[in-house]
C-alpha positions as CSV (number, residue, x, y, z in Angstrom):
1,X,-3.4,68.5,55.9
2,X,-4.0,67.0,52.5
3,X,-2.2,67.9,49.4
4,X,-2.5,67.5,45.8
5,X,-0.4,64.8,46.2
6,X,-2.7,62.9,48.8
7,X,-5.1,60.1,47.0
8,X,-7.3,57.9,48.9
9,X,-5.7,54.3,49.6
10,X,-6.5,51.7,46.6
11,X,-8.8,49.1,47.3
12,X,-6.0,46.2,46.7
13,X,-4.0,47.9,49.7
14,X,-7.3,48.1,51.8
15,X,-8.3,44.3,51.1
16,X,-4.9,43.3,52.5
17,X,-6.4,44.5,56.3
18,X,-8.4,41.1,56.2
19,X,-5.9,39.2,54.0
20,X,-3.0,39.6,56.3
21,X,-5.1,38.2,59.3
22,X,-4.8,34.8,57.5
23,X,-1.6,34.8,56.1
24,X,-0.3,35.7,60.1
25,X,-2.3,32.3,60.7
26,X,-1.0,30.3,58.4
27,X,2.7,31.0,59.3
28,X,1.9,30.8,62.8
29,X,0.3,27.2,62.5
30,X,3.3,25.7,59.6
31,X,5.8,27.3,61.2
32,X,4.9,26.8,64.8
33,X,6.0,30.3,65.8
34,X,5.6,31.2,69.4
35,X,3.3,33.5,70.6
36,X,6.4,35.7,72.0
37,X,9.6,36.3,69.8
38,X,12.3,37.8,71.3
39,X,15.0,40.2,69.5
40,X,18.6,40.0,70.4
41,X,19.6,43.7,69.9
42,X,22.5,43.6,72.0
43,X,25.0,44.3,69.0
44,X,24.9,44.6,65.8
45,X,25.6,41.5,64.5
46,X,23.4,39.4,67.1
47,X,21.0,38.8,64.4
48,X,23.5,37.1,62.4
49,X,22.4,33.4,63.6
50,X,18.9,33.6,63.5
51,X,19.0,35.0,60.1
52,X,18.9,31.5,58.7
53,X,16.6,29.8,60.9
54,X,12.9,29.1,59.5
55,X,11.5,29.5,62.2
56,X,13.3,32.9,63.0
57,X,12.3,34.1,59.2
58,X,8.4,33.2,59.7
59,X,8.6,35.6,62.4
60,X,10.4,38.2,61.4
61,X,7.5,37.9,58.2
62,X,4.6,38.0,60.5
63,X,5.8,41.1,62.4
64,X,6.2,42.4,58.6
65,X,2.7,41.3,57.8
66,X,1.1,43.3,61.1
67,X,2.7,46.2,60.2
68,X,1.5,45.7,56.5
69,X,-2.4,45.4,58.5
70,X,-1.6,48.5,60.1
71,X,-0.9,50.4,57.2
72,X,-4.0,48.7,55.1
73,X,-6.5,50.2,58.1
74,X,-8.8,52.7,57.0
75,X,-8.2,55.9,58.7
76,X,-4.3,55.1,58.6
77,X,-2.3,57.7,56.5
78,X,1.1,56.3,55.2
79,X,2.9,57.1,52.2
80,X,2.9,54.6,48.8
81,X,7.0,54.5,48.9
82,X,6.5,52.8,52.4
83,X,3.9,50.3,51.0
84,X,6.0,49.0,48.4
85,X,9.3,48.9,50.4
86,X,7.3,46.7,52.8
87,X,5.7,44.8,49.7
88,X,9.3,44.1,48.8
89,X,10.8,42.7,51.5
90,X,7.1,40.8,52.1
91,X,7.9,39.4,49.2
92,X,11.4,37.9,49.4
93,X,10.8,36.2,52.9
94,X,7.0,34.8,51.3
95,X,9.2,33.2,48.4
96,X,11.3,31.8,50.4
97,X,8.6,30.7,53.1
98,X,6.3,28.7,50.3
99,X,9.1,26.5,49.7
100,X,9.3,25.4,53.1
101,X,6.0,24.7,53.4
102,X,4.9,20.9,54.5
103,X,1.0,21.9,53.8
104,X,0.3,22.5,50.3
105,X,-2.5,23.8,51.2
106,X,-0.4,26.7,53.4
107,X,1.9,27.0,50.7
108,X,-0.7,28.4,47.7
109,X,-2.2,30.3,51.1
110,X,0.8,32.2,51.2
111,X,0.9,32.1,47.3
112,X,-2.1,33.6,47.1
113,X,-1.2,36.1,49.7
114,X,2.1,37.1,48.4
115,X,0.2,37.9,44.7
116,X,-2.6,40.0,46.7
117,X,0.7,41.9,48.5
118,X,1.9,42.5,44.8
119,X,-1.6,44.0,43.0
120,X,-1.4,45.8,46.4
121,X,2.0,47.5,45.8
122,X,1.3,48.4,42.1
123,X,-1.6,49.8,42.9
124,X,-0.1,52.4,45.4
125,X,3.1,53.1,43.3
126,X,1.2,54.1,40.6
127,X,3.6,55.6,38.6
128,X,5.9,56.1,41.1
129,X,5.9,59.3,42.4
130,X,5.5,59.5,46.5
131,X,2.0,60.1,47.8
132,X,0.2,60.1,50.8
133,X,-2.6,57.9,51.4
134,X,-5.4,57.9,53.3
């Protein structure tokens, strides 16, 4: 059911479906992240040693950027305060990616990603009320 507050999804937010592909590449290739990454949720502080690992942060980001495709899919409702709380936290762990980059060529990738993620977010804030879009 739609409401007045429902507006359909901008098209920054939409273009990140096919963005995000690449950028999942890219960290996977610089980063060499496995293909499986496991999550130690036996307490809560298990995490606590592979916050600070690269490696462990790359992959944490690309299970961040599928969720981020997810949500860019036509046809999939979410509301803007969840697309800019993911934008957020995208952002952080991009940041601090780039500068570990060994490619240049990766690291203005992820630049270039990171800025789409941003146009992305301001666009669905808009002026920051909570809205569903679809």
């Amino acid at each position: 059911m739609f409401t007045e507050d429902d507006r359909p999804k901008p098209p920054e937010l939409v273009g990140l479906h096919a963005a995000a592909s690449e950028a999942f590449r890219t960290l996977k290739e610089e980063f060499q992240v496995p293909d499986t990454y496991e999550l130690v949720l036996h307490d809560v502080d298990a995490a606590e040693p592979f916050l600070r690992s690269t490696l462990d942060i790359a992959a944490i980001t690309m299970r961040k950027i599928q969720a981020l495709r997810w949500l860019a899919k036509p046809g999939v409702e979410t509301a803007n305060d969840v697309v800019v709380t993911l934008a957020a936290d995208l952002l952080r762990a991009l940041d601090h990616l780039v500068r570990c980059c060994d490619d240049e060529t990766n690291a203005d990738a992820l630049t270039t990603f990171k800025n789409q993620v941003v146009r992305a977010a301001r666009r669905s804030g808009d002026d920051g009320g909570v809205a569903r879009l679809r």
